[in-house]
C-alpha positions in Angstrom: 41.4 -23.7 72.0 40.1 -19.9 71.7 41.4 -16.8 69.9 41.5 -13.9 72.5 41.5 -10.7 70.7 40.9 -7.0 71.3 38.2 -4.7 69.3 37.7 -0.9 71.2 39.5 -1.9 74.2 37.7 -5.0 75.1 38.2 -8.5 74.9 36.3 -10.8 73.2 36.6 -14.5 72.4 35.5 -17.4 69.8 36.2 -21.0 69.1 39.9 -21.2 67.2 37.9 -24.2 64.9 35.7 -21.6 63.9 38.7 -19.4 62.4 38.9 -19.8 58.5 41.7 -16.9 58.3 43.0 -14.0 59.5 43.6 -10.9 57.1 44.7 -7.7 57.1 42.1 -4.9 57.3 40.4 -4.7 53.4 38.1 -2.3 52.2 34.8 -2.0 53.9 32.4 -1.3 51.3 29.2 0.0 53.7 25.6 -0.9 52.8 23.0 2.4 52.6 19.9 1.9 55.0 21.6 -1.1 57.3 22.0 -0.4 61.3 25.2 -0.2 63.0 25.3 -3.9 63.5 26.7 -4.3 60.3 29.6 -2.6 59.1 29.3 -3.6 55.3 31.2 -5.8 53.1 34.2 -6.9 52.0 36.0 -8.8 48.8 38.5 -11.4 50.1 40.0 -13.6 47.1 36.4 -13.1 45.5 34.3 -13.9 48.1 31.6 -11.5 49.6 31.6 -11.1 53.4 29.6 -8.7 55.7 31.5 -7.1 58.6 30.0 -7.4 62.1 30.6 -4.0 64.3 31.1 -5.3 67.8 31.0 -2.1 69.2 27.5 -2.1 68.3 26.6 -5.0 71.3 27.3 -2.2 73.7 27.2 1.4 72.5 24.3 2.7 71.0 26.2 5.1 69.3 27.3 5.1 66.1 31.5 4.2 67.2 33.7 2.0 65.4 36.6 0.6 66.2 40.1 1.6 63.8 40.7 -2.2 63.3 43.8 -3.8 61.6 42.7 -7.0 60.9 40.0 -9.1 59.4 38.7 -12.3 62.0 36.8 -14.1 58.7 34.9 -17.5 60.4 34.4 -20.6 58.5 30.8 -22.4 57.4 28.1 -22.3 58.9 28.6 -18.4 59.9 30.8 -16.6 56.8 31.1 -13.8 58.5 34.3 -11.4 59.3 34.7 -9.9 62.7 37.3 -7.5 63.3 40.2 -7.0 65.6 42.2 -3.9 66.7 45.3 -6.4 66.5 46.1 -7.9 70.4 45.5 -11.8 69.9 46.3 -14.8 71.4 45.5 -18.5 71.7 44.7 -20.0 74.4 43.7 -23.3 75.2 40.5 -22.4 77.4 38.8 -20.3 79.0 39.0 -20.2 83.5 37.3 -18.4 86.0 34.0 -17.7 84.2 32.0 -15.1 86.1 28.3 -14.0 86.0 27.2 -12.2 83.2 27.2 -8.9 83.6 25.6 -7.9 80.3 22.7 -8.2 79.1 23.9 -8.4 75.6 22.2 -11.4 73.2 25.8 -11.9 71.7 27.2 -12.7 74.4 27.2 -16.3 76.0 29.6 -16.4 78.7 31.4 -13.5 80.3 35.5 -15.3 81.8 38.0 -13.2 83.9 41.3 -14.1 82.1 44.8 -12.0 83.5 42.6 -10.1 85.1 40.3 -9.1 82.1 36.6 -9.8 80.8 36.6 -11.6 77.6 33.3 -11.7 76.1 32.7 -15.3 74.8 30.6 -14.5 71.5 27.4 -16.2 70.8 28.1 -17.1 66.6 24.6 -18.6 66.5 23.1 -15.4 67.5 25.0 -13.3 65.4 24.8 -15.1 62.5 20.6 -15.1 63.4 20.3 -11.4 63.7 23.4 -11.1 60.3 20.6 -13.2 58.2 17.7 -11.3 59.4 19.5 -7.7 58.9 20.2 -9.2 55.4 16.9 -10.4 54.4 14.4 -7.8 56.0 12.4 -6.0 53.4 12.3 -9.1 50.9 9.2 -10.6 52.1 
């Protein structure tokens, strides 16, 4: 089963065992001197969690998506990822097409009603999350 959801008009997709909740949009709290990979953090019932920007795997600029709710993943990855609020279930993926991207977070690029959906690599994210979050302790 996969959550289908929409962030600046593209599709992207994830593993619904990976899903610990789904929130409304909370306070972004940003983190000076980070790159546009990571939005900041936020406070859900007392837990810390930084905020991945997915527009960030395919814009270099600085654009961020006017999301209304909070995608927050379970153990290993403790991470949020944001949605502009289109989602769905779906019970898999068909018609998987060459990648077209060259993108490092993506793993697997599917046509789906007549879409892309991005299948997101969580391993690689959470990867480049830790090392965004530990550079400059060393």
């Amino acid at each position: 089963m996969y959550l289908i959801f929409q962030n600046m008009n593209l599709k992207f997709a994830l593993g619904a065992n990976y899903i610990k909740n789904i929130s409304l949009i909370n306070y972004i709290y940003p983190i000076p001197l980070q790159n546009d990979f990571l939005l900041g953090i936020t406070n859900i019932k007392g837990e810390l969690y930084p905020v991945i920007n997915l527009s960030s795997f395919f814009s270099e600029s600085n654009s961020v998506s006017i999301s209304k709710y909070l995608i927050i993943l379970t153990p290993p990855y403790d991470f949020i990822l944001t949605s502009d609020g289109k989602m769905h279930l779906s019970e898999n993926l068909d018609n998987q097409v060459e990648k077209s991207t060259s993108c490092e977070f993506i793993k697997e690029e599917h046509k789906f009603e007549k879409e892309t959906v991005y299948l997101l690599n969580l391993d690689k994210i959470k990867e480049d999350l830790v090392n965004t979050l530990t550079k400059g302790e060393k």
